[in-house]
C-alpha positions in Angstrom: 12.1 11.4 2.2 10.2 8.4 1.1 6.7 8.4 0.0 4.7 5.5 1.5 1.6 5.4 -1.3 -1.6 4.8 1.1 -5.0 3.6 -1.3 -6.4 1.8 1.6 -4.2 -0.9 2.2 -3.6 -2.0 6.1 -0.2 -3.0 6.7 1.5 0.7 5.9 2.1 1.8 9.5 4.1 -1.6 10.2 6.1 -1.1 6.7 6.7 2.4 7.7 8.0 1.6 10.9 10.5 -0.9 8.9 11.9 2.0 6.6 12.3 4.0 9.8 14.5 1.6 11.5 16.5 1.1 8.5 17.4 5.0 9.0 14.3 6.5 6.0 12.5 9.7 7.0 8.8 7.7 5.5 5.5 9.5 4.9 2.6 8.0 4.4 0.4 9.2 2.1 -2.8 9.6 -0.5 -1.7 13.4 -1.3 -0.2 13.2 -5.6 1.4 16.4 -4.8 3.7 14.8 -2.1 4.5 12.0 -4.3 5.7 13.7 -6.9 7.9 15.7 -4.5 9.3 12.2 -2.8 12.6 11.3 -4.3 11.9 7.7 -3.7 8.7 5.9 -3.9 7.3 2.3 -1.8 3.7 1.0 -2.5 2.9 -1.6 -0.1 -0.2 -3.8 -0.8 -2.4 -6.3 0.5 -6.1 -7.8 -0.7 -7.1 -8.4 -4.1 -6.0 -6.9 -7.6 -8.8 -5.7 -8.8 -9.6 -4.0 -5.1 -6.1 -2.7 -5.5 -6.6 -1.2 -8.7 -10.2 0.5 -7.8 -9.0 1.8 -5.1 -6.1 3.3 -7.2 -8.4 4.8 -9.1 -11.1 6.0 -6.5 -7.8 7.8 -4.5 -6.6 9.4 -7.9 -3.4 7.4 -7.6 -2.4 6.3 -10.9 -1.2 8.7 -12.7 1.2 10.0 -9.4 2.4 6.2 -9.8 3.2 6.5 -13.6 4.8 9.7 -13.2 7.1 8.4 -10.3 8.1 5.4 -12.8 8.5 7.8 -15.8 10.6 10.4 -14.0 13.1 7.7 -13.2 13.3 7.9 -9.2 13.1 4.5 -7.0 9.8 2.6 -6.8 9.8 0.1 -4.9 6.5 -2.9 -4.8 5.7 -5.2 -2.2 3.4 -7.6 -2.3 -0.1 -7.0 -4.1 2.1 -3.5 -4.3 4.3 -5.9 -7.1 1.6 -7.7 -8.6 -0.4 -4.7 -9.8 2.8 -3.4 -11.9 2.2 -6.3 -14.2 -0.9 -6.2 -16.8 -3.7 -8.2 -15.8 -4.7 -10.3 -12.7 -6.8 -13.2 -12.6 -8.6 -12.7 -8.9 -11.9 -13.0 -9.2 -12.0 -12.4 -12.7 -9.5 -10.8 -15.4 -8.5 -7.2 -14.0 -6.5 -4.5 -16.1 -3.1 -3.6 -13.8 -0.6 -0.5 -14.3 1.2 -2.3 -17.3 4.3 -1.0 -16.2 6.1 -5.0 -16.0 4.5 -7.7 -19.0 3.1 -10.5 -17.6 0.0 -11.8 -15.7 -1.1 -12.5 -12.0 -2.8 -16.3 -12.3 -3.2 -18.4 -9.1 -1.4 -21.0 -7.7 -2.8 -24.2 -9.4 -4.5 -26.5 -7.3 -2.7 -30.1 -6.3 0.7 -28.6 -6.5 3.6 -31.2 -4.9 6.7 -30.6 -2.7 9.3 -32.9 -1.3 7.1 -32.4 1.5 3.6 -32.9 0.5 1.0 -31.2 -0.8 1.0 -27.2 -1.0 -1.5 -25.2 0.6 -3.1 -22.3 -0.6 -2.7 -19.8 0.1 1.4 -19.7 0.4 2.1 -18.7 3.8 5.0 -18.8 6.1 8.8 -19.0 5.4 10.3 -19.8 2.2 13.6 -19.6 0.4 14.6 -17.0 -2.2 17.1 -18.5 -4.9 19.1 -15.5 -7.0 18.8 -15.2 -10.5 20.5 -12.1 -11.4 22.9 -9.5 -8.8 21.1 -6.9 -8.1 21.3 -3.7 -5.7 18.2 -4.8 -3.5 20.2 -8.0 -3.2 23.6 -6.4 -1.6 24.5 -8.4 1.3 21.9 -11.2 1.2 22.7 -15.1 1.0 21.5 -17.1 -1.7 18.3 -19.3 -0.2 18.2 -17.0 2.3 14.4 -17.2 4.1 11.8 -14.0 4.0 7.9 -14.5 4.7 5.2 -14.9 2.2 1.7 -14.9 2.5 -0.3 -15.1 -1.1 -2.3 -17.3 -3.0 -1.5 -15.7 -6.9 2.1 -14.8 -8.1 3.7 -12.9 -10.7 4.3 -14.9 -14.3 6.5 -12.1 -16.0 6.9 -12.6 -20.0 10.0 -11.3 -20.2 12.5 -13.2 -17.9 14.9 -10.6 -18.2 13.0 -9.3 -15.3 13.5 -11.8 -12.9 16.0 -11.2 -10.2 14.6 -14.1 -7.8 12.9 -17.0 -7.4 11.3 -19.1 -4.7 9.9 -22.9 -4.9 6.3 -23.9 -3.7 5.5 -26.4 -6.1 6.0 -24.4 -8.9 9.3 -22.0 -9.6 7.7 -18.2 -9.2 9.3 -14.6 -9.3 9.5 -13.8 -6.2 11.6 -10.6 -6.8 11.7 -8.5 -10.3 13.7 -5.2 -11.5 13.9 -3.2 -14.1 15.4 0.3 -14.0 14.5 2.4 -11.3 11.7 0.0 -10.5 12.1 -2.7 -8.0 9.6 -5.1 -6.6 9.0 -7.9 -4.4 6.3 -10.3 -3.7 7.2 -11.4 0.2 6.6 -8.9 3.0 10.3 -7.6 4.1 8.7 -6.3 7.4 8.1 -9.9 8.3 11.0 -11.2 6.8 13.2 -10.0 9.9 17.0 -9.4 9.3 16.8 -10.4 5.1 13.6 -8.1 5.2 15.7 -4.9 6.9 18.5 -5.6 5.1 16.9 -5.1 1.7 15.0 -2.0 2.8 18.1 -0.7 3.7 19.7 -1.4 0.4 16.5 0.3 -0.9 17.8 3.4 1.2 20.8 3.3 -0.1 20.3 3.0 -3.3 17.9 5.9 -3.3 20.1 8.3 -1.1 17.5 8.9 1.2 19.2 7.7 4.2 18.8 9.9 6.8 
């Protein structure tokens, strides 16, 4: 069974409906004591870090989220779900995060360039996802293979080790990180069609919670 963390995000039933068809018995839920029972965690996100991490705190959520990193089972982030693992976020002012990746969350600088002109803000629509390091999350999936982002701030870890993707909109970001049992990714895989299914399945797998 997969716990599906819910703080008040909106997009959960639609990720949960992803982890089902990818053959995951997924729960949503606020409920620690479930959590800790999961043997594989997911924590979707959407908004802004430092509503992310007060709601965290108002649901009584982050210790159950440093206990599922500590005890070693699969955790998997997706979008503001990744960014929040790192230390502090720039939205709207500087904002403590979990700590659990180094690094900070700025914002896309304004005036960024492609071969195609300027680069609106926030980065929305399809992009490419350029590999870095193999990875389990990765089984399967074509370098520059296309998933869906929408964001306007990205991940800047300090330790590239990190770093198992990357994707180009005017500046190179980590668009996928992994470390242990921890996994995260800053495009939404229930947009991201057959790539997006594909690595929730090898999320699955990994975890041996297919059903």
């Amino acid at each position: 069974m997969l716990a599906i963390i819910d703080y008040g995000s909106s997009n959960l039933r639609s990720v949960q409906k992803a982890f089902e068809r990818v053959g995951a018995e997924a729960v949503i839920t606020d409920d620690p004591a479930v959590i800790d029972a999961a043997p594989a965690v997911a924590f979707p996100g959407q908004g802004a870090f430092g509503d992310a991490m007060e709601n965290l705190r108002q649901h009584g959520l982050l210790e159950p989220i440093y206990r599922a990193v500590r005890s070693g089972k699969p955790f998997f982030g997706i979008c503001v779900g990744m960014q929040v693992l790192f230390e502090i976020g720039e939205e709207m002012g500087l904002h403590q995060g979990l700590g659990i990746f180094p690094g900070q969350v700025p914002r896309f600088p304004d005036g960024m360039l492609t071969s195609d002109g300027r680069c609106k803000i926030p980065h929305i629509g399809w992009n490419q996802i350029h590999i870095r390091q193999q990875n389990p999350l990765l089984a399967g999936i074509d370098e520059g293979s296309f998933v869906y982002f929408d964001h306007s701030f990205y991940v800047n870890p300090t330790d590239p080790s990190i770093i198992v993707a990357t994707t180009d909109y005017g500046i190179d970001f980590a668009s996928i990180v992994a470390r242990d049992n921890v996994y995260a990714i800053q495009f939404h895989p229930e947009k991201s069609q057959a790539v997006g299914l594909r690595m929730l399945r090898n999320f699955v797998e990994l975890a041996g919670i297919a059903s």
